[in-house]
C-alpha positions as CSV (number, residue, x, y, z in Angstrom):
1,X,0.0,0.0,0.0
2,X,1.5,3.4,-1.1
3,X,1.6,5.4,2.0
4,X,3.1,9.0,0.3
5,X,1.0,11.7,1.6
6,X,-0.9,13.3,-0.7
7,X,1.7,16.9,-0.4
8,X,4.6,14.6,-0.7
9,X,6.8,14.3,-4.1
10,X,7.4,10.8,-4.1
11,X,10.9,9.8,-4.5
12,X,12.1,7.9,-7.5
13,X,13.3,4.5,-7.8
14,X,16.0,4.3,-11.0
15,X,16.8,1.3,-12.5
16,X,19.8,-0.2,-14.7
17,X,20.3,-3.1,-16.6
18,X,24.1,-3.7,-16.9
19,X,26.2,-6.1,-18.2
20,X,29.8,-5.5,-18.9
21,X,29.9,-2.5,-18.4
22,X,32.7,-1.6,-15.8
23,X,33.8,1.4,-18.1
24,X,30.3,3.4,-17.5
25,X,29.8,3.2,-13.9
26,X,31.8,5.9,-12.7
27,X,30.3,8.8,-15.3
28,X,26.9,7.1,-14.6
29,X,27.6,7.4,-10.5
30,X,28.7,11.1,-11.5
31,X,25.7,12.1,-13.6
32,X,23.0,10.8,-11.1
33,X,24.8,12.1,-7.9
34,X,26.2,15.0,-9.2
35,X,23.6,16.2,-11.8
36,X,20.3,14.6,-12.4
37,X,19.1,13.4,-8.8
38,X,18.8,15.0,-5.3
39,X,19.6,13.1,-2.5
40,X,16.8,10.6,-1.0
41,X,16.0,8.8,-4.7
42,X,17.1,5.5,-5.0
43,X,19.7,3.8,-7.7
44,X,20.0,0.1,-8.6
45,X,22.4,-1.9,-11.0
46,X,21.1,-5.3,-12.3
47,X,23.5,-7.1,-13.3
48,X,23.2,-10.0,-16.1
49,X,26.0,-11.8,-15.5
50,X,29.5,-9.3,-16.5
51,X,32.7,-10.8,-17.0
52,X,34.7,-7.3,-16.5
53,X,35.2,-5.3,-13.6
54,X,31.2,-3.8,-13.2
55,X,30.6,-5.6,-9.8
56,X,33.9,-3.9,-8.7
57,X,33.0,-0.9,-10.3
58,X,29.9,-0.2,-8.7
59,X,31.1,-1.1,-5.5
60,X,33.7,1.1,-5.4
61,X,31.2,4.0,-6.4
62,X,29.2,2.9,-3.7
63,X,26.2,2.1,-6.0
64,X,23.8,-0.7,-5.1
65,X,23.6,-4.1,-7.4
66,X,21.8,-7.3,-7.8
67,X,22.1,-9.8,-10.2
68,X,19.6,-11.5,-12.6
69,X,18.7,-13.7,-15.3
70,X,20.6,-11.5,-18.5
71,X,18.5,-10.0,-20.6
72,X,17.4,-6.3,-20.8
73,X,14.0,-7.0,-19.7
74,X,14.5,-9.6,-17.2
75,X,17.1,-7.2,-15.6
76,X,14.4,-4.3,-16.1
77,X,12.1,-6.3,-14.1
78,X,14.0,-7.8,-11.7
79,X,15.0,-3.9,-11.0
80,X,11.6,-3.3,-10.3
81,X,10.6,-6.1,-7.9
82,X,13.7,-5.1,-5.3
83,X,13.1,-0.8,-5.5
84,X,10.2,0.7,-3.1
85,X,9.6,3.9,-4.5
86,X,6.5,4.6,-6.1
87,X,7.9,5.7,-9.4
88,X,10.5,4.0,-11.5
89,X,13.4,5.3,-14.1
90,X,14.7,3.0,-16.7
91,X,18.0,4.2,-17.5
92,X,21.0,2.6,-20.1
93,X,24.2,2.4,-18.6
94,X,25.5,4.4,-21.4
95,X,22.9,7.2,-20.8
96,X,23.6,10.6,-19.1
97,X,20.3,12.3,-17.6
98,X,19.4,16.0,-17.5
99,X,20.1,18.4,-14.9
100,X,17.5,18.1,-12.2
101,X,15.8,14.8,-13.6
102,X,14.2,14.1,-10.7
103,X,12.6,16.8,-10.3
104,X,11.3,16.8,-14.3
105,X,9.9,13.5,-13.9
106,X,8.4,13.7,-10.6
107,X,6.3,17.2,-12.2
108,X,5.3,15.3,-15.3
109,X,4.2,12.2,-13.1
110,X,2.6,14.4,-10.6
111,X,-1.3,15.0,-12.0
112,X,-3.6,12.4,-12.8
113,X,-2.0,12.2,-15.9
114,X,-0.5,11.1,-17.8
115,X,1.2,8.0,-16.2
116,X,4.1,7.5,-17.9
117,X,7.2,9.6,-20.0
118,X,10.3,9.6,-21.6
119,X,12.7,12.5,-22.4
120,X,14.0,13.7,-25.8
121,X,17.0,12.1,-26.6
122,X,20.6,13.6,-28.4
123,X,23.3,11.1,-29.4
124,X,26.9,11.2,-28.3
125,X,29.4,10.9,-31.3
126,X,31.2,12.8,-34.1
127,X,29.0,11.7,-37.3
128,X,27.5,14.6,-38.5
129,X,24.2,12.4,-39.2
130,X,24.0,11.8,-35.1
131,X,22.0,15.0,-34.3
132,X,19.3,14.3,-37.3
133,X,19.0,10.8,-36.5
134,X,17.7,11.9,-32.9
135,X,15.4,14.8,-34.0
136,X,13.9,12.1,-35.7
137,X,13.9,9.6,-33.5
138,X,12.2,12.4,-30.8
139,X,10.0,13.3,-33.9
140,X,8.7,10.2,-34.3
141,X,8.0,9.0,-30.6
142,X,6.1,12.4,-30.2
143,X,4.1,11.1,-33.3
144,X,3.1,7.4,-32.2
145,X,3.2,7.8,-28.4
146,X,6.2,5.1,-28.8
147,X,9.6,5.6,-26.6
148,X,12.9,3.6,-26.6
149,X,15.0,3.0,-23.7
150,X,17.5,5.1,-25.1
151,X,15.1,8.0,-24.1
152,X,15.4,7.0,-20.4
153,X,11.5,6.1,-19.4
154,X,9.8,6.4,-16.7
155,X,6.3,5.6,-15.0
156,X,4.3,5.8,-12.0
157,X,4.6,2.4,-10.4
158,X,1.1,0.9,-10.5
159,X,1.1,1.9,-14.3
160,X,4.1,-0.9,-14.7
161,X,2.5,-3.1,-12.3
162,X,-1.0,-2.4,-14.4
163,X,0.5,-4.2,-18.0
164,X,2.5,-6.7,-16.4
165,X,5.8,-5.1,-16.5
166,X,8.4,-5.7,-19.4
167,X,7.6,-8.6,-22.1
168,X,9.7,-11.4,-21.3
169,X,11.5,-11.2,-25.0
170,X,15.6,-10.6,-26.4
171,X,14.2,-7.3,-28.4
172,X,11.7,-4.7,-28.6
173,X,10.6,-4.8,-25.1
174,X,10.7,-1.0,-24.8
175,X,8.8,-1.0,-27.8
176,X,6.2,-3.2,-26.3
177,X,6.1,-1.8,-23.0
178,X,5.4,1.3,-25.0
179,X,2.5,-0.1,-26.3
180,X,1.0,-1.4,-23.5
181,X,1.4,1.7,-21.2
182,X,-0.8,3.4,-24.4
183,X,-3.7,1.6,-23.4
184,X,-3.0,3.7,-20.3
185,X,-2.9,6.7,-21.6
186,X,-0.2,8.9,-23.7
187,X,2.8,9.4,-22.6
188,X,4.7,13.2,-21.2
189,X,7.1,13.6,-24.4
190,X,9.7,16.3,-22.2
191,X,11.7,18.2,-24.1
192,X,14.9,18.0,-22.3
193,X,17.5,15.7,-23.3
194,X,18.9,12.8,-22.1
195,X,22.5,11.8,-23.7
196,X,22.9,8.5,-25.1
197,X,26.3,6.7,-26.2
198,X,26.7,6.9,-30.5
199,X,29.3,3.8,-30.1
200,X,26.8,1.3,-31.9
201,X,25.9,3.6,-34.8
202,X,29.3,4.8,-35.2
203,X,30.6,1.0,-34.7
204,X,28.3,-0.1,-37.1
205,X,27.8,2.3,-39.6
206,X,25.0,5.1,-39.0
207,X,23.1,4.3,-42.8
208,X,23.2,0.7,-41.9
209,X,22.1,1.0,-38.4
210,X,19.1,3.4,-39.6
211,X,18.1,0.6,-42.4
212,X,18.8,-2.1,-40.2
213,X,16.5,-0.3,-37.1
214,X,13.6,0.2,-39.3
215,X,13.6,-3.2,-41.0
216,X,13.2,-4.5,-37.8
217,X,10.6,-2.5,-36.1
218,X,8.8,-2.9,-39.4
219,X,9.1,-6.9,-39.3
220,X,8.4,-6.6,-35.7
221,X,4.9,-4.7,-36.3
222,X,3.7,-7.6,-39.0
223,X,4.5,-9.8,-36.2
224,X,7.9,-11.6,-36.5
225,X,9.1,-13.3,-33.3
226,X,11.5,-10.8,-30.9
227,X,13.7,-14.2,-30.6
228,X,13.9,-13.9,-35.0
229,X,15.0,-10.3,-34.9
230,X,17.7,-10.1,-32.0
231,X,19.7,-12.6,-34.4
232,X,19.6,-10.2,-37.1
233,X,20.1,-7.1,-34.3
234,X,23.4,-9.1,-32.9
């Protein structure tokens, strides 16, 4: 039973996956302590199982972590079942959150509605495509009322607990959980930005990544299995 009084700002429970990822703990640690939360929210590492130094890491930068099953939304979930606070953030490792976060999401979350958010999103990284691929990508989630994880969601926690949490699947979770939290209601689209690593685009090629993204969500929305697609996206 939520017991927040009613002229309370509930606190914020944030939430993120990991796995090998020692190299991003202590900007993350930074970012959250330093920049985007005021003391009294609470931060948790789920681990999937690294091989590096992340269990080390964290330790060192005094941030709490459990392990779990791998996979994003297994770790996502698992997150969710060992926080307390009545609204949750679902944060990459490799994503840096606006000044004052906590404060943003706790004002968007704080009327009847909506229940649920994400923030606009700008990608780290020198290609000069970077910058339009994330206007677009803001574009479009302000279109459909669909959010990736990349844009750092967030939800009031009996919205989660309403559509059962994250789909058990390898891919597209955040685009289902997207879905389901629309039956809900639409989602606050804020305009500040959270700061996402470029690595994979720039790894990978930003054209192919693009092609390779939309082929998928396309195949994904006539209904080809998550398991199909994370072969292709690996």
């Amino acid at each position: 039973m939520n017991t927040q009084s009613p002229h309370t700002t509930p606190p914020l429970s944030v939430i993120v996956p990991v796995l090998n990822e020692a190299g991003q703990i202590p900007a993350l640690a930074r970012n959250l302590r330093s920049t985007a939360l005021a003391p009294g929210h609470e931060i948790l590492l789920v681990d999937g199982g690294s091989h590096d130094d992340t269990p080390a890491a964290a330790q060192a930068h005094g941030l709490r972590m459990i392990t779990a099953t791998a996979g994003r939304a297994r770790q996502l979930n698992a997150g969710a079942r060992a926080t307390r606070h009545p609204l949750l953030l679902f944060l990459h490792a490799d994503t840096r959150l606006p000044a004052g976060a906590d404060r943003l999401v706790q004002q968007a979350l704080g009327a009847p509605a909506p229940v649920w958010g994400r923030f606009d999103v700008t990608i780290s990284g020198r290609h000069p495509l970077l910058p339009v691929v994330a206007a677009l990508m803001n574009r479009r989630s302000r279109l459909t009322g669909i959010a990736t994880g990349d844009q750092a969601l967030f939800m009031r926690r009996e919205a989660f607990d309403a559509v059962g949490g994250f789909p058990d699947q390898p891919l597209m979770e955040d685009i289902e959980m997207s879905r389901r939290l629309k039956r809900l209601g639409p989602p606050a689209c804020l305009p500040e930005q959270v700061l996402t690593s470029g690595r994979r685009w720039e790894r990978h090629g930003v054209a192919a990544t693009i092609l390779l993204m939309w082929r998928l969500r396309f195949d994904y929305w006539r209904g080809v299995p998550a398991d199909r697609l994370a072969q292709r996206y690996r």
